[in-house]
C-alpha positions as CSV (number, residue, x, y, z in Angstrom):
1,X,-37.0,-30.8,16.4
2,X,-36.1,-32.5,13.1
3,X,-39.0,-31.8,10.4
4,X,-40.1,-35.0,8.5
5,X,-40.6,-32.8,5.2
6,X,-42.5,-35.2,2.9
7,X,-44.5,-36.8,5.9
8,X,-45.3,-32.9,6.5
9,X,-46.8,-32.6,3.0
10,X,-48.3,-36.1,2.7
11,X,-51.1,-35.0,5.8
12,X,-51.6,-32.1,4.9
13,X,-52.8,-33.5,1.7
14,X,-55.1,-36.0,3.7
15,X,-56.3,-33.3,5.5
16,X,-54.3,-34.1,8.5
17,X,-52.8,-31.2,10.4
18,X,-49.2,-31.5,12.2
19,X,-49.6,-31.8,15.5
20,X,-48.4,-28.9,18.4
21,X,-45.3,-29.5,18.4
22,X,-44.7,-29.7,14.8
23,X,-46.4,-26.7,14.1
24,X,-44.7,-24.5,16.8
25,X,-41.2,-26.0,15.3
26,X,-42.7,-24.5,12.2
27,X,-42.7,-21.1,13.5
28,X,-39.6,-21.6,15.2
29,X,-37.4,-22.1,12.1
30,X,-34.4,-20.1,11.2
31,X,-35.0,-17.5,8.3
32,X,-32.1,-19.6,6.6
33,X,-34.4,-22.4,7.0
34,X,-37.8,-20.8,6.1
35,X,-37.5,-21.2,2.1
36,X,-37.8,-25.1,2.9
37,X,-41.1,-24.4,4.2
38,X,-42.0,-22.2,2.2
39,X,-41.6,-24.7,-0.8
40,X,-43.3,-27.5,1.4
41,X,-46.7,-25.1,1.5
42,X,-46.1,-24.8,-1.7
43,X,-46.8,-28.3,-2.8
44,X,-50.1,-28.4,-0.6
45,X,-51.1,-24.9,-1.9
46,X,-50.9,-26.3,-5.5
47,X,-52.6,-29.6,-4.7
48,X,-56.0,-27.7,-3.5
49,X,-55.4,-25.1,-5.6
50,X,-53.1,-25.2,-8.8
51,X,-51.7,-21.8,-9.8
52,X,-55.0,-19.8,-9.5
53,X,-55.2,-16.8,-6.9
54,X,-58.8,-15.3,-6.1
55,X,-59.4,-11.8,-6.0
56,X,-61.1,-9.5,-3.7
57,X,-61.9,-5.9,-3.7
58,X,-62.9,-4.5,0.0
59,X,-65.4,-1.7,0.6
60,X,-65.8,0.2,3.1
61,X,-69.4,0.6,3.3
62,X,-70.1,2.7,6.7
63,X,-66.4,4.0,8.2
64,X,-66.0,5.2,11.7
65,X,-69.0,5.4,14.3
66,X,-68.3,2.4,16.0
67,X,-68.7,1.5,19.5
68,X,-66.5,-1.3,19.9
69,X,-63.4,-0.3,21.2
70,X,-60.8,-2.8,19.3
71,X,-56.9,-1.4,20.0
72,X,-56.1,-1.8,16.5
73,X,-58.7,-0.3,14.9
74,X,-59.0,3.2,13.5
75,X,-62.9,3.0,13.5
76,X,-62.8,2.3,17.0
77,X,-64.7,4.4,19.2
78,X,-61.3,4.8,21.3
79,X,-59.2,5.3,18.4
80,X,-57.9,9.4,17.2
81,X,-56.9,8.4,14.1
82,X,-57.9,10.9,11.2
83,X,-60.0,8.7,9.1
84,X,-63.0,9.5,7.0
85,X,-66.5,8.7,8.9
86,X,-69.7,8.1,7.4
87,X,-73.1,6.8,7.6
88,X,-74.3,3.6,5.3
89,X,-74.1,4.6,2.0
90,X,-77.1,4.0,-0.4
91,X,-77.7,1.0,-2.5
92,X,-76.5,3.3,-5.6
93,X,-73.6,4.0,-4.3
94,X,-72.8,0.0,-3.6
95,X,-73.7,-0.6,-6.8
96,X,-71.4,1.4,-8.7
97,X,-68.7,0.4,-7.0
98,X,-69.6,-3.2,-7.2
99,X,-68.9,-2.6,-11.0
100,X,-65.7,-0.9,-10.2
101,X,-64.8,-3.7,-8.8
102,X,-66.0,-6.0,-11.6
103,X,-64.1,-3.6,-13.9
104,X,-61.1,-4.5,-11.7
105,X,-61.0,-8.0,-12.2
106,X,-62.6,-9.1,-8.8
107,X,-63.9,-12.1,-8.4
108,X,-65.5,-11.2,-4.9
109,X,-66.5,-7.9,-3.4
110,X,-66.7,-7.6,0.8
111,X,-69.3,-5.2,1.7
112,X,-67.7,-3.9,5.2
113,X,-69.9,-1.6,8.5
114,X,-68.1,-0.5,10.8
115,X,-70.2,-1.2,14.1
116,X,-71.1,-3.8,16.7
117,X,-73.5,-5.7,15.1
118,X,-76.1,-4.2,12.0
119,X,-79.2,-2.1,12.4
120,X,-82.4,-2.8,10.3
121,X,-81.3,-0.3,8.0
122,X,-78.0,-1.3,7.5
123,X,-78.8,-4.6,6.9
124,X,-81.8,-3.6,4.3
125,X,-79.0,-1.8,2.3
126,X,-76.6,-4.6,2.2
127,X,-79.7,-6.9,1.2
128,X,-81.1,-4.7,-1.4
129,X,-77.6,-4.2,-2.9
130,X,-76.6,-7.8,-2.6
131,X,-79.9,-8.3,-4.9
132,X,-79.3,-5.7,-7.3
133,X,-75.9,-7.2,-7.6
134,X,-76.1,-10.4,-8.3
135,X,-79.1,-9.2,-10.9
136,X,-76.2,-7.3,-12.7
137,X,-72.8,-9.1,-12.1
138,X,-70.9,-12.5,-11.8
139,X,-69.6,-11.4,-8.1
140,X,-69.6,-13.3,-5.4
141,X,-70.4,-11.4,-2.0
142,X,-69.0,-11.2,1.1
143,X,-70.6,-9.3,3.9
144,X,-69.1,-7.8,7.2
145,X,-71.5,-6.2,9.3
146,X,-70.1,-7.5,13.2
147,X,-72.0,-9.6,15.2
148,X,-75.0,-11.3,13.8
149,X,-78.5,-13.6,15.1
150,X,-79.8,-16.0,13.7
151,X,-82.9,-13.7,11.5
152,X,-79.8,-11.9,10.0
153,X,-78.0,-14.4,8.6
154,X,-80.6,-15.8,6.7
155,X,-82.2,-12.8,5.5
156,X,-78.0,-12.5,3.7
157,X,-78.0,-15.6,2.7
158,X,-81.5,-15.4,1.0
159,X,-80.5,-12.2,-0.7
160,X,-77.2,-13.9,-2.4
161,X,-74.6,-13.0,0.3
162,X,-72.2,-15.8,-0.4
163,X,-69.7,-15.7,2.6
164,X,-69.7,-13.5,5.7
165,X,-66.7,-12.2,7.3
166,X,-66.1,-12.2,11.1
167,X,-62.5,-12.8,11.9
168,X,-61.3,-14.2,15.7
169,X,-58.7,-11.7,15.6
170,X,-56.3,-13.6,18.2
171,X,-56.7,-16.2,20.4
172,X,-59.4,-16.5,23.8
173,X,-56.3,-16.0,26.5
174,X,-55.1,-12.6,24.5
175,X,-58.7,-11.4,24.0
176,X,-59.4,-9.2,27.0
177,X,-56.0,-7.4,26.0
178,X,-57.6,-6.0,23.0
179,X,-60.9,-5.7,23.4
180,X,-63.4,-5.3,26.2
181,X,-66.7,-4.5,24.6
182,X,-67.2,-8.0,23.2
183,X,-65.4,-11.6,23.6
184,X,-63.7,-14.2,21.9
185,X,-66.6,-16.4,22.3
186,X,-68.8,-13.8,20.6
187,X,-67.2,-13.8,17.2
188,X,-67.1,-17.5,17.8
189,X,-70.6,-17.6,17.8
190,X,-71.6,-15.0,15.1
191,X,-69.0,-17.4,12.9
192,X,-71.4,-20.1,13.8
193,X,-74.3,-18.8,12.9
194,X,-73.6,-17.5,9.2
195,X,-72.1,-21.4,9.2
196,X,-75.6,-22.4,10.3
197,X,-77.2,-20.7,7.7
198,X,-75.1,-21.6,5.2
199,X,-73.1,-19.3,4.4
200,X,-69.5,-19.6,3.8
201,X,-66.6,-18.3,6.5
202,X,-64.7,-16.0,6.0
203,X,-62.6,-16.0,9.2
204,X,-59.1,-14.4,10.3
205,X,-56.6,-13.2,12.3
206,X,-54.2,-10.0,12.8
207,X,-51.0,-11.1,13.9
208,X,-48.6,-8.1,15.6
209,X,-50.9,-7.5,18.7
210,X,-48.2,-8.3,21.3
211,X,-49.2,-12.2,21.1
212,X,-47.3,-15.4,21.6
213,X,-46.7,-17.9,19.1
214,X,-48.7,-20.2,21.6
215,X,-51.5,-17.6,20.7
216,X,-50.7,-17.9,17.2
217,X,-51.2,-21.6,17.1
218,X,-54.4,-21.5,19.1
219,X,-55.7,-18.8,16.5
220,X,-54.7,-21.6,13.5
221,X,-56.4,-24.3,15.4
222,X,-59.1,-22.4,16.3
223,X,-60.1,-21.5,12.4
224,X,-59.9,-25.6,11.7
225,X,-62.3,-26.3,14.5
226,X,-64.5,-23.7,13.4
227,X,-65.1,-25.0,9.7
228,X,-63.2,-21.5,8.1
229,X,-63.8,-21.3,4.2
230,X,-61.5,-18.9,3.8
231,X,-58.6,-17.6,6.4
232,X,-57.3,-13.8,5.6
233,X,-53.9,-13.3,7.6
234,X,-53.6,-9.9,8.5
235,X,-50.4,-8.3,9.9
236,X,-51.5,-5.6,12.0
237,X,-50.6,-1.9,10.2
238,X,-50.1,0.6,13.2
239,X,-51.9,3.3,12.7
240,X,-51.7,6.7,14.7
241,X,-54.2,7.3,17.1
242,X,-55.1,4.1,18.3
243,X,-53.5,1.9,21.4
244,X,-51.6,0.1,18.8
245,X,-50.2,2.2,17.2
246,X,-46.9,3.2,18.2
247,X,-45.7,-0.1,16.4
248,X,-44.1,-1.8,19.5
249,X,-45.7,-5.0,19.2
250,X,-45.1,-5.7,15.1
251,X,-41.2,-5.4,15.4
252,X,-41.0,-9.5,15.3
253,X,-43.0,-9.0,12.1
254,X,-39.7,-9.4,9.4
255,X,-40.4,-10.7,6.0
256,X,-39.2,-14.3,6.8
257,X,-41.6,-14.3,10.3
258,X,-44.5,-13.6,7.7
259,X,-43.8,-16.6,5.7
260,X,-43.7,-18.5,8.3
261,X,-47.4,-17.5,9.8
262,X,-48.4,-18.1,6.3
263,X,-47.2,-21.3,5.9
264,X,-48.6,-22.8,9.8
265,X,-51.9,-21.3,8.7
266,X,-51.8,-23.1,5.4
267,X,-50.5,-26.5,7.1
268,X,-53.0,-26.6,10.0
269,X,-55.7,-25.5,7.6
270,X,-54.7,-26.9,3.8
271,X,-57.9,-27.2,2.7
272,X,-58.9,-23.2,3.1
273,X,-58.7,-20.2,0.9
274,X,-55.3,-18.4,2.6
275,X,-55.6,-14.5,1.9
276,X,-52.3,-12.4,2.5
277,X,-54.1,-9.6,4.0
278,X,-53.7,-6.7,5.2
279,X,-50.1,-5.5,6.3
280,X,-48.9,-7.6,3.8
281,X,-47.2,-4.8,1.4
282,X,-45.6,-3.5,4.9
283,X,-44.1,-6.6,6.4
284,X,-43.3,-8.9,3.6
285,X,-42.1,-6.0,1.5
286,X,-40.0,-7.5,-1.1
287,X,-40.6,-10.9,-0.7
288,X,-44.8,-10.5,-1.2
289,X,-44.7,-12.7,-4.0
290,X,-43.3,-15.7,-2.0
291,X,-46.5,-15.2,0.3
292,X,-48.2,-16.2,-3.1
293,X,-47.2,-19.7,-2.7
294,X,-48.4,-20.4,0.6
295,X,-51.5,-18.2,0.0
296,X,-54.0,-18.5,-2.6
297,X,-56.0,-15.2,-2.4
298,X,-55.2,-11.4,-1.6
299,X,-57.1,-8.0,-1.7
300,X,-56.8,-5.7,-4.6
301,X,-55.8,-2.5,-3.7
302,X,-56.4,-0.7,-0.7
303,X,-58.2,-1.9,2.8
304,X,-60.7,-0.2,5.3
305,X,-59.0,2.9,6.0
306,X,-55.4,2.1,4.9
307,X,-54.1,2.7,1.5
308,X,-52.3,-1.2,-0.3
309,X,-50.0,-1.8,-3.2
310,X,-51.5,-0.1,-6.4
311,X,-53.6,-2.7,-7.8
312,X,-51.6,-3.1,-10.9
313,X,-48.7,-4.1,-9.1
314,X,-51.0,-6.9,-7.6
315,X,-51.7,-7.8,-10.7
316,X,-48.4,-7.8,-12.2
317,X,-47.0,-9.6,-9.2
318,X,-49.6,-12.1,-9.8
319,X,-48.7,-12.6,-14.0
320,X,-45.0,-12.5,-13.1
321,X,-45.6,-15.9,-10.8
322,X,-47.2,-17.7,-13.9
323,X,-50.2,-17.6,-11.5
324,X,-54.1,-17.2,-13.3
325,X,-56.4,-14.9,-11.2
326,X,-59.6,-16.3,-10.1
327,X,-61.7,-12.9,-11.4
328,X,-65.2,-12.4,-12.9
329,X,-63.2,-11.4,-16.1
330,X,-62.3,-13.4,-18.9
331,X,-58.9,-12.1,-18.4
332,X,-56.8,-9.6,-16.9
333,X,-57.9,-6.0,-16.7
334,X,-55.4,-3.1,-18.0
335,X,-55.5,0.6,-17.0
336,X,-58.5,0.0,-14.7
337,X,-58.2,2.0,-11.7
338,X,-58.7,0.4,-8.2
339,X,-62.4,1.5,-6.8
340,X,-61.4,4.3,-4.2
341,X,-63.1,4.2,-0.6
342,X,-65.5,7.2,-0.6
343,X,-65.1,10.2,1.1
344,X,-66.8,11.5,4.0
């Protein structure tokens, strides 16, 4: 199919995303090709956005103990990988490394349990903290904490939460393959109710679980019908121990595939926050800082149980684009070290 570049760009600008068949040509594209679209994102990404890139700093609040039994996850109650476990920690604990995150340059902070959905004292923590927080620092907050109800959602977003997190993962058809302990349907409807009680959505995908790029574009779709805020794109980081992780199903995962997944996520959706996410440092490699123009956001440092580029590479990658951060700091941070997940 023959790409009608500037038609491409001029929806997307309207808010108009190409339709199927455009969109699966997208993916499609040679890698000789892919700098074209690359540069094409580019001009939406800088319409929303301009040059600025928000910054988010993960923490792993409760790791392990889960009873969900996601293939790609190393918290999984299926998975063997060696990770640290741990209950909730305290409010204290948050706290400090809310400021460590602050000291960082972040202009959010996701407040991650591992678990199906949050107990009462989970969710007291994160509410307590989220107050003692936004008391203390210019953060924005994002919270992760599974499947939610109604009660729960508004007892975040009456604390301060600002967004909550509860990604789709991959599309309703490749579901069942990867999960059996909840559905598709029931992220869909935990992403509906922080939207009802108006929070922002934060909702993603992992790409690299053996999925089609049919799956691919019902995951992009999916995210517009669902209202998303902001979209991370994760590419799935095999770890040992769990189903996934023998790394079979992320071969088609090559730097110029990643721009590409990028750039149909930023296309369909052109109006969202687009977070290279996880995986990103091990699939794009060298060519990270192209990601950069189809993405506006990335996390600092490391993720849940997996170690990411040093955080002053992030940010030199960042100042070498001309780009300005999005941070709770006037400007950028030097010799700050990157707020390590505790220990067990």
């Amino acid at each position: 199919m023959e790409i009608a570049w500037d038609q491409l760009v001029v929806d997307a600008l309207e808010d108009r995303p190409p339709t199927r068949d455009v969109a699966r040509a997208l993916l499609q594209l040679p890698d000789e090709e892919t700098l074209r679209l690359v540069e094409a994102a580019w001009r939406v990404r800088r319409h929303f956005f301009g040059n600025r890139v928000k910054v988010n700093v993960l923490l792993n609040a409760q790791s392990g103990i889960c009873p969900e039994d996601c293939h790609y996850c190393s918290q999984s109650r299926i998975s063997k990988a060696p990770i640290p476990r741990y209950r909730m920690l305290s409010v204290e604990e948050i706290l400090d490394r809310a400021r460590k995150a602050h000291a960082a340059g972040a202009q959010r902070f996701c407040i991650v349990t591992s678990g199906r959905g949050p107990h009462r004292r989970e969710l007291e923590t994160v509410l307590e903290a989220t107050r003692r927080i936004k008391a203390e620092l210019p953060l924005e907050i994002c919270a992760c904490m599974g499947i939610l109800d109604e009660e729960q959602a508004r007892q975040l977003k009456e604390a301060g939460v600002d967004a909550y997190n509860h990604n789709l993962n991959t599309s309703p058809r490749h579901y069942a393959r990867i999960c059996s302990t909840h559905t598709f349907e029931d992220r869909v409807r935990t992403v509906q109710t922080a939207l009802k009680a108006g929070l922002q959505t934060c909702t993603g995908v992992i790409l690299g679980m053996g999925e089609t790029d049919e799956d691919v574009l019902d995951m992009a779709y999916a995210l517009r019908e669902a209202g998303a805020t902001s979209i991370p794109v994760n590419f799935l980081i095999p770890i040992k121990g769990t189903p996934l992780g023998d790394g079979q199903t992320v071969r088609h995962l090559t730097p110029w595939a990643c721009l590409r997944y990028l750039s149909v996520f930023r296309f369909v959706n052109p109006k969202a926050e687009i977070r290279a996410s996880a995986g990103r440092e091990l699939h794009l490699r060298s060519l990270q800082p192209l990601a950069l123009m189809v993405a506006n956001s990335l996390f600092l440092g490391d993720y849940l149980t997996e170690k990411g580029q040093a955080a002053e590479a992030d940010w030199q990658m960042i100042e070498d684009l001309g780009f300005v951060p999005e941070t709770s700091q006037p400007a950028r941070p030097h010799g700050v070290a990157h707020p390590a997940t505790p220990a067990a």
